[in-house]
SEFI-567938 format. One record per residue (C-alpha): residue in one letter; x, y, z. Coordinates in steps of 0.02 Angstrom, whole numbers, padded with zeros to 5 digits, always signed. Last residue first. Layout:
AXYZ/...
//
This chain:
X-00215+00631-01284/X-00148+00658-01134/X-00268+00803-01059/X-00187+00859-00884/X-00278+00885-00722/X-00182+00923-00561/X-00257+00950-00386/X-00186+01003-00221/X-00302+01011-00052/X-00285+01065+00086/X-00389+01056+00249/X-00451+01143+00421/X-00567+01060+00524/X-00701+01188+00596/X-00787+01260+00780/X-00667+01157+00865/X-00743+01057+01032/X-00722+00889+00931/X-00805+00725+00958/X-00969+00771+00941/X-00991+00801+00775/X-01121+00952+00698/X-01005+01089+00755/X-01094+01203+00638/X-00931+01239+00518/X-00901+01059+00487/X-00768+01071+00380/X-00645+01200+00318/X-00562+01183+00157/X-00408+01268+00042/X-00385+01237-00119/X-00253+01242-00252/X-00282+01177-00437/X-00162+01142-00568/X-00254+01119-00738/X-00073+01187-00790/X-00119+01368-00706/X-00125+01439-00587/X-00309+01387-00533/X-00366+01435-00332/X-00508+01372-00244/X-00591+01424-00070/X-00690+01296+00028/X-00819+01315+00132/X-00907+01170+00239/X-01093+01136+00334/X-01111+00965+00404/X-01264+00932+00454/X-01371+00981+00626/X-01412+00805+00723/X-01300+00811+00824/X-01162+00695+00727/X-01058+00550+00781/X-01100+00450+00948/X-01272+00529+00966/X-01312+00453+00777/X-01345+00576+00653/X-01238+00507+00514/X-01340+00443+00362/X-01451+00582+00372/X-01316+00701+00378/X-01417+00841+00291/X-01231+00896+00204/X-01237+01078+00181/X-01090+01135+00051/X-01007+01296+00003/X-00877+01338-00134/X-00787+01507-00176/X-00704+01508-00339/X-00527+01599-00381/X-00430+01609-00554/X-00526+01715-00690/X-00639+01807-00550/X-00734+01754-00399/X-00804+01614-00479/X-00967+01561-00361/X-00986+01353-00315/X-01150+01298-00234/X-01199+01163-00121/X-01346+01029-00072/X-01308+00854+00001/X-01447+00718+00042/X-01400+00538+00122/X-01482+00408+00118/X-01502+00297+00281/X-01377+00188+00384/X-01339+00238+00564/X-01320+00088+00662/X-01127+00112+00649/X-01114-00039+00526/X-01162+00067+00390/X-01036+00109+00304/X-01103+00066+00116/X-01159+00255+00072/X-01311+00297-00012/X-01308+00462-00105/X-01427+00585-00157/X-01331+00735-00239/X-01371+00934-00291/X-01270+01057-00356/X-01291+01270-00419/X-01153+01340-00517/X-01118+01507-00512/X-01020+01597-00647/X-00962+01796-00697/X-01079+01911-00598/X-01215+01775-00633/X-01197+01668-00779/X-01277+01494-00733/X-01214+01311-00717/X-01324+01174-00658/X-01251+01016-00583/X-01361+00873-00532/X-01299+00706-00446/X-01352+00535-00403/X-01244+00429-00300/X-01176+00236-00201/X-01076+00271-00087/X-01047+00445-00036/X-00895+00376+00081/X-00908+00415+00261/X-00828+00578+00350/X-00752+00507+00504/X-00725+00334+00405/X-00814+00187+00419/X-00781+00002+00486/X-00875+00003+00650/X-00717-00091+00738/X-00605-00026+00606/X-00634+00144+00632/X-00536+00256+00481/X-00478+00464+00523/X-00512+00575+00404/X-00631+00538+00214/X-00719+00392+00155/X-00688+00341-00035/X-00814+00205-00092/X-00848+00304-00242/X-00993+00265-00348/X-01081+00330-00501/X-01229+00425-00577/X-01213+00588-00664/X-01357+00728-00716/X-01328+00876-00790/X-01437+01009-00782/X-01580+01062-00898/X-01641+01214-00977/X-01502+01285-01087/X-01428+01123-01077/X-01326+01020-00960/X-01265+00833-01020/X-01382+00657-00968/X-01315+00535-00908/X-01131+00568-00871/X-01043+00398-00789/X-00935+00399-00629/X-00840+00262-00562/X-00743+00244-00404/X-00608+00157-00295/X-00552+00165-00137/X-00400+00069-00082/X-00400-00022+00062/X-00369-00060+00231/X-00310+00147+00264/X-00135+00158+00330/X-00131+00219+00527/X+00063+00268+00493/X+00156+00258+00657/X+00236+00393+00753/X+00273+00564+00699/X+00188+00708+00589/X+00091+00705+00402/X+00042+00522+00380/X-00054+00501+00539/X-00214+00412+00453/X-00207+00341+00306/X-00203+00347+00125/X-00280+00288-00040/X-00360+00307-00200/X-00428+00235-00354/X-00543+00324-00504/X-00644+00280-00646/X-00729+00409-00782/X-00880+00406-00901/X-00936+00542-01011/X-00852+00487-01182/X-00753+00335-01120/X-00588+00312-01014/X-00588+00488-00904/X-00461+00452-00796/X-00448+00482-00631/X-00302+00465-00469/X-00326+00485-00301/X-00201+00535-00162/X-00271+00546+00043/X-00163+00620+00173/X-00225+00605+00356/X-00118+00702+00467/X-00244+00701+00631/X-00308+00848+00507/X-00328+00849+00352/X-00202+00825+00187/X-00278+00807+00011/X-00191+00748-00146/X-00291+00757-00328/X-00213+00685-00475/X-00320+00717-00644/X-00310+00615-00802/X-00413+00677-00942/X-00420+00564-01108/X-00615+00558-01100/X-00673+00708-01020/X-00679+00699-00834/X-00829+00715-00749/X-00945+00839-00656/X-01107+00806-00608/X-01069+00853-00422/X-00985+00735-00287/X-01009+00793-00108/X-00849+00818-00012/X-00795+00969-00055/X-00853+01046-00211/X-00841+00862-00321/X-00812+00804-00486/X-00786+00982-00526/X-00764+01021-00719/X-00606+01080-00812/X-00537+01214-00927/X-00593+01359-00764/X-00592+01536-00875/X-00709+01609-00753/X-00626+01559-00594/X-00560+01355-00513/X-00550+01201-00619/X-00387+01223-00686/X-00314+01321-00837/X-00188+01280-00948/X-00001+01212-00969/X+00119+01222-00831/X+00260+01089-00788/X+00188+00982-00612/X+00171+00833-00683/X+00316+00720-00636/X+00269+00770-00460/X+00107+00702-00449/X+00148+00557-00537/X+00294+00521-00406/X+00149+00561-00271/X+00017+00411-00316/X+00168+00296-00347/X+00212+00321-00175/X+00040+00305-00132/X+00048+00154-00199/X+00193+00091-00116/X+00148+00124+00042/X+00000+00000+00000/
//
C-alpha cells in the first residue's frame, strides 16, 4: 500500500510543468467532480487524467487518481491513512477506494446535468471496529449540476447518495446541497450543507449537518489549489473546534 501512494505522489510530481487552466474562476478548462466532499455532475473528459492529494487533520493524506476512459464516463482509485503528516506510526487505510462515474444526461439551456456513479472513498480518520471513516464515503450517488452566468459563474449542485458504512447503526440516504461562485478568472468560492441523514447518531453527529467552505485557486497547468474547512456548525461530537481545516492540491492534464 505504501507503495501506492508512493506511486500516487511520483505522478504528482512528474506533472507539475504548466499548461492551462484548472478548475477554479471564469476561465476554469475543467469540471468539478466534487465541491468538497459531495460529488457534483462533473466528470472527466475522455483522455483527462487528474491527480488530486488532500491532507486533514490528525495528518490524514489521501491521493486519487482519474481518468476519463469513455465519452462521459470516468474511474478512479485512492488511498491513505491516518497520521501520515507528523510522527509515530502510519494508521494506513485497509484499502483502496475506488470509483466510477458515468454522465447521463449533459446540461442544456434548460436542464442540468445529471451523473450516476460510486466512490467508496471515506474521508479522516478510519474505525475498524465500525468500519467507516469520520466523513463516510458517498456510496452509491445521483448528482445534478447546473451552471448559470451570474456576476461571472455560479453553479448550483445537488446529490442523493447511499453510502455502504453502515455498521454504525446509522444507515439511511444521504442528501447534500452546495453551490460554487467564480470570484474572478482564477478563484471560486464553494459551500456545502450535508443533511447528515446517514450520520446523526449521538456517537457521531448532532443532528445539525455538516456545513463546509472551501476556497479554490487555478494557476495554471489544470493545477488547482484549495483550501477547506469542515463542519462549520459543530455538527460532531467528538471535537470542541468550531471547523477542520484542509488542503487540497489538484492536477488535471489532457494526454491525448
Amino acid at each position: 500500500m505504501q507503495k501506492l501512494l508512493n506511486i500516487f505522489l511520483l505522478i504528482f510530481l512528474i506533472s507539475l510543468p504548466i499548461y492551462s487552466q484548472g478548475t477554479a474562476g471564469d476561465q476554469a478548462k475543467y469540471e468539478y467532480r466534487y465541491l468538497i466532499d459531495m460529488p457534483s455532475a462533473g466528470i472527466l473528459e475522455k483522455g483527462v487524467v487528474g491527480v488530486t492529494t488532500e491532507i486533514l487533520p490528525a495528518g490524514v493524506l489521501i491521493a486519487v487518481i482519474e481518468a476519463g476512459v469513455f465519452e462521459n464516463v470516468s474511474i478512479g482509485i485512492s488511498y491513505g491513512g491516518g497520521n501520515l503528516i507528523g510522527s509515530g506510526k502510519v494508521d494506513w487505510y485497509s484499502w483502496p477506494g475506488v470509483a466510477i462515474r458515468a454522465r447521463v444526461f449533459n446540461e442544456t439551456t434548460l436542464m442540468p446535468a445529471i451523473t450516476l456513479g460510486f466512490d467508496s472513498q471515506g474521508k479522516g480518520t478510519y474505525d475498524e471496529e465500525l468500519n467507516r471513516y469520520s466523513i463516510k464515503s458517498p456510496g452509491f450517488f445521483g448528482a445534478v449540476s447546473k451552471n448559470f452566468d451570474f456576476l461571472g459563474y455560479m453553479s448550483l449542485h445537488g446529490t442523493v447518495n447511499y453510502s455502504l458504512e453502515g455498521n454504525d447503526g446509522d444507515n439511511f440516504i444521504d442528501v447534500r446541497a452546495g453551490v460554487e461562485k467564480t470570484l474572478g478568472s482564477s478563484f471560486s468560492l464553494l459551500v456545502e450543507y450535508d443533511f447528515a441523514f446517514n450520520d446523526n447518531n449521538s456517537d457521531f453527529g448532532s443532528g445539525k449537518g455538516y456545513l463546509n467552505a472551501g476556497i479554490r485557486w487555478s494557476i495554471g497547468t489544470g493545477f488547482t489549489l484549495g483550501f477547506d474547512l469542515r463542519d462549520l456548525l459543530s455538527n460532531k461530537t467528538d471535537t470542541k473546534n468550531a471547523a477542520d481545516r484542509s488542503f487540497k492540491i489538484e492536477y488535471i492534464k489532457n494526454i491525448f
